[in-house]
C-alpha positions in Angstrom: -6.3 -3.6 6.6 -9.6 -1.9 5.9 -10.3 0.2 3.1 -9.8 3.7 3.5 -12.2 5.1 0.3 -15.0 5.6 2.4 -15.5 8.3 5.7 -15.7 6.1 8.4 -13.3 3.5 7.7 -10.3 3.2 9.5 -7.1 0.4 9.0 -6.8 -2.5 11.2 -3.2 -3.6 11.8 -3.5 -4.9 15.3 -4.4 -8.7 14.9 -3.3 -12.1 15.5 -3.5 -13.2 11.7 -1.9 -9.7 11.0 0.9 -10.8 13.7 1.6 -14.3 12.0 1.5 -13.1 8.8 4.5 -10.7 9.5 6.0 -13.2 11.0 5.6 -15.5 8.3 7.7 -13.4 6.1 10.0 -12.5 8.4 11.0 -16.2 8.7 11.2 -16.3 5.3 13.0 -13.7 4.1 16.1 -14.8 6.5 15.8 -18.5 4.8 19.1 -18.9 2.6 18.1 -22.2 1.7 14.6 -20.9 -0.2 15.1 -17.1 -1.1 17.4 -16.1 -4.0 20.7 -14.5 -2.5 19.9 -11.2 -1.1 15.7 -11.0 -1.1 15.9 -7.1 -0.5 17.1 -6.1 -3.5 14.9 -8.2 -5.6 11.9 -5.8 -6.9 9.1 -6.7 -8.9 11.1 -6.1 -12.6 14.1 -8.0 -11.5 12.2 -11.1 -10.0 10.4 -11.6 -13.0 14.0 -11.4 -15.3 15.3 -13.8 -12.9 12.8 -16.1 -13.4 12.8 -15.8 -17.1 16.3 -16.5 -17.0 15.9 -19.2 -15.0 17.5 -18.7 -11.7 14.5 -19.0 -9.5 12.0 -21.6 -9.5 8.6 -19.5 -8.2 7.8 -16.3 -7.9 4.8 -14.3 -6.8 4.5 -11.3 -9.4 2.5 -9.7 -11.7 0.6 -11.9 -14.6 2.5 -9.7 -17.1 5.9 -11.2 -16.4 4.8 -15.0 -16.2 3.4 -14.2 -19.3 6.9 -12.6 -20.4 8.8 -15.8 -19.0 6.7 -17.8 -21.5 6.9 -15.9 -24.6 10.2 -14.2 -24.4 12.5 -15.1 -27.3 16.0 -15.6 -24.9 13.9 -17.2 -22.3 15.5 -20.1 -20.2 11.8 -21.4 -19.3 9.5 -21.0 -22.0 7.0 -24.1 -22.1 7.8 -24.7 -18.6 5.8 -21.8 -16.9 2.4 -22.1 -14.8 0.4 -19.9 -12.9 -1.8 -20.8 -9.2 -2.9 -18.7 -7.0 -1.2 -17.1 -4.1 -0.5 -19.7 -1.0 -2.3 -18.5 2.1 -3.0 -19.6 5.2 -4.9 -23.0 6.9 -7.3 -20.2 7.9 -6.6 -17.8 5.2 -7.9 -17.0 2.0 -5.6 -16.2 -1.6 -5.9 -13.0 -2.2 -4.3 -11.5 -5.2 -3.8 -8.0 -6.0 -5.8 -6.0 -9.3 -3.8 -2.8 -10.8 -4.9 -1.5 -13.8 -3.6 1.6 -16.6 -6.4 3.8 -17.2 -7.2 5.6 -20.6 -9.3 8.3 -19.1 -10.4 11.7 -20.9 -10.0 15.5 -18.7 -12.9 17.2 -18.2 -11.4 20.3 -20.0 -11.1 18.4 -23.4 -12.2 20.0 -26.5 -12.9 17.0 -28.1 -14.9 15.2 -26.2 -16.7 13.1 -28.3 -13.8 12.0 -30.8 -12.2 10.5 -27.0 -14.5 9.1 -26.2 -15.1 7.3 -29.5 -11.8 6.7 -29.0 -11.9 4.9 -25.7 -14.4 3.0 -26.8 -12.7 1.7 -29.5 -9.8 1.0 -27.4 -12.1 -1.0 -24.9 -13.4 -3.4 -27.7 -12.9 -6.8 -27.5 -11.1 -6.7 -30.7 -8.2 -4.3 -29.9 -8.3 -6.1 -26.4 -7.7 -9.4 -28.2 -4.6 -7.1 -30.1 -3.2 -5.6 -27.3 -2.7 -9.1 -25.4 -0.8 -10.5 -28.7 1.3 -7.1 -29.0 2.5 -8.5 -25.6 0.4 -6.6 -23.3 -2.4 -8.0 -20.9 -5.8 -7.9 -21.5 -8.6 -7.5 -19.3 -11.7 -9.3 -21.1 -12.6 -12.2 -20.2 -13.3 -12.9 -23.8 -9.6 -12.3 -24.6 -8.8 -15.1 -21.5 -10.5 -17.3 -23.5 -9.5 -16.9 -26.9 -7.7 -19.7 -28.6 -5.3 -17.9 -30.6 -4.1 -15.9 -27.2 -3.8 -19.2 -25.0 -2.1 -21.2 -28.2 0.9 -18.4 -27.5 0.6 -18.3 -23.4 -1.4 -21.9 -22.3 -2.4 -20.3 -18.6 -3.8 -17.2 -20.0 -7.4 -18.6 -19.7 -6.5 -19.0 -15.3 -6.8 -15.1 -15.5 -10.1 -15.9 -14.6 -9.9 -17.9 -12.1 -6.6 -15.6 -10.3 -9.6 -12.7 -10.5 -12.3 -14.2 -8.7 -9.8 -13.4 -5.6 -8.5 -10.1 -6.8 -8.5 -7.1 -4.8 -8.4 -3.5 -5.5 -6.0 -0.9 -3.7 -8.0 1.0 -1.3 -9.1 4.7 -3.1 -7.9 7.4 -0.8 -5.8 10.8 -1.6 -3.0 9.7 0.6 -2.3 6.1 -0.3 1.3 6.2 -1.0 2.0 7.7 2.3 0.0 4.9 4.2 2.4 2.5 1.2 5.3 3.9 2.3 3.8 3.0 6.6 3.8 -0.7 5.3 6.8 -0.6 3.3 8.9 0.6 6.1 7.2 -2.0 8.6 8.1 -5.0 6.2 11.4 -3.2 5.9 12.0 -3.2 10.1 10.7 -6.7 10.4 12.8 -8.7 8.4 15.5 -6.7 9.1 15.4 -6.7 12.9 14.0 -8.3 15.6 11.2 -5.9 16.8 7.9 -8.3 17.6 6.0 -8.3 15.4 2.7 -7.3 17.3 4.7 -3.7 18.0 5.4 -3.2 14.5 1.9 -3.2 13.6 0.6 -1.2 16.7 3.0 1.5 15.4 1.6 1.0 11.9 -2.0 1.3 12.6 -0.7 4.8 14.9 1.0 6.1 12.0 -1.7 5.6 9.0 -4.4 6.6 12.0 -2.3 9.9 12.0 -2.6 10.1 7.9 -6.2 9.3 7.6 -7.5 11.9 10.4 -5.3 14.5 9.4 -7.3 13.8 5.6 -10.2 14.5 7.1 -9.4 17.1 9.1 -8.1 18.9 6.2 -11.1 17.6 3.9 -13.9 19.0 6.3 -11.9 22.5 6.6 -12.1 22.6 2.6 -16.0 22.0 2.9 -16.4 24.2 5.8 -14.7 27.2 3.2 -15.8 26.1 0.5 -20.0 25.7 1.6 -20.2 22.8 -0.9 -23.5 21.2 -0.6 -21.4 18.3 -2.3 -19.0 18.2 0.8 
């Protein structure tokens, strides 16, 4: 799908790599043989417990939990965890997903500067080094590297290579409405048997509907507003 952040894009659903890909996951979220007993009901927190407690073999999840699996002191795989990137297609390229938390300072603040000292000091590679052995995940490539850090977790250091094929989420002021569109696609399609090409057509009608109406509603705040920034 495109990115919504700027004007003049708009998402693309309706596609044949689109088509197989639903399809793809629609096969495999009605294998028995492959998927942990009921798939739907697996979210992001309990996959990664799961794993750390050994009852699945693979999973594609966040960095933090791999990490987790490795270090935790009750876990069933620690020494026995990896990290590669994300299988795609014979056409297809991995694409892995970049979320970050943001320390970020209001406008209104009264103490601007001490923040902002603040931030900064947060944002050093020293308290990034800190953060990742307090158990968190850091996000310099200096801390990937650092010996101490991959002596604890021995794939730390592929965070580097997993980024070069990271992708943002698209910046737009109704995101998790067009999140909720896809989430209740995936939801129909490997729960039903609705082609796959129509599930998508009604995707792309229903986040078209959320992205004009944006605008629409964006251009009457400029028009009342006479911002020169509009």
């Amino acid at each position: 799908m495109a990115s919504c952040s700027r004007a003049t894009a708009s998402p693309r659903c309706k596609a044949t790599p689109y088509a197989n890909a639903l399809d793809f996951i629609r096969t495999l979220a009605r294998d028995t043989a492959v998927l942990a007993p009921n798939p739907q009901s697996i979210d992001s927190v309990r996959s990664g417990l799961m794993f750390t407690a050994g009852e699945v073999a693979m999973m594609v999840n966040w960095f933090g939990f791999t990490a987790y699996a490795q270090t935790a002191p009750d876990s069933r795989v620690a020494g026995r965890v990896t990290v590669s990137p994300i299988p795609r297609g014979m056409n297809g390229k991995s694409v892995s997903l970049n979320v970050f938390w943001m320390l970020s300072m209001v406008s209104g603040s009264k103490h601007k500067e001490l923040m902002w000292h603040f931030m900064r000091h947060c944002a050093s590679a020293p308290m990034d080094r800190l953060t990742t052995l307090e158990g968190a995940i850091g996000t310099r490539i200096s801390t990937w590297h650092d010996d101490e850090v991959n002596a604890r977790i021995p794939f730390f250091h592929r965070l580097e290579d997993l980024h070069r094929d990271a992708r943002e989420l698209p910046r737009h002021a109704r995101l998790a409405d067009i999140s909720h569109v896809v989430d209740a696609m995936l939801q129909r399609a490997v729960n039903g048997d609705v082609p796959s090409d129509v599930l998508l057509a009604d995707a792309q009608r229903r986040i078209e509907e959320i992205v004009q109406s944006t605008r629409s509603s964006r251009r009457g705040r400029c028009r009342r507003r006479r911002s020169r920034s509009c």
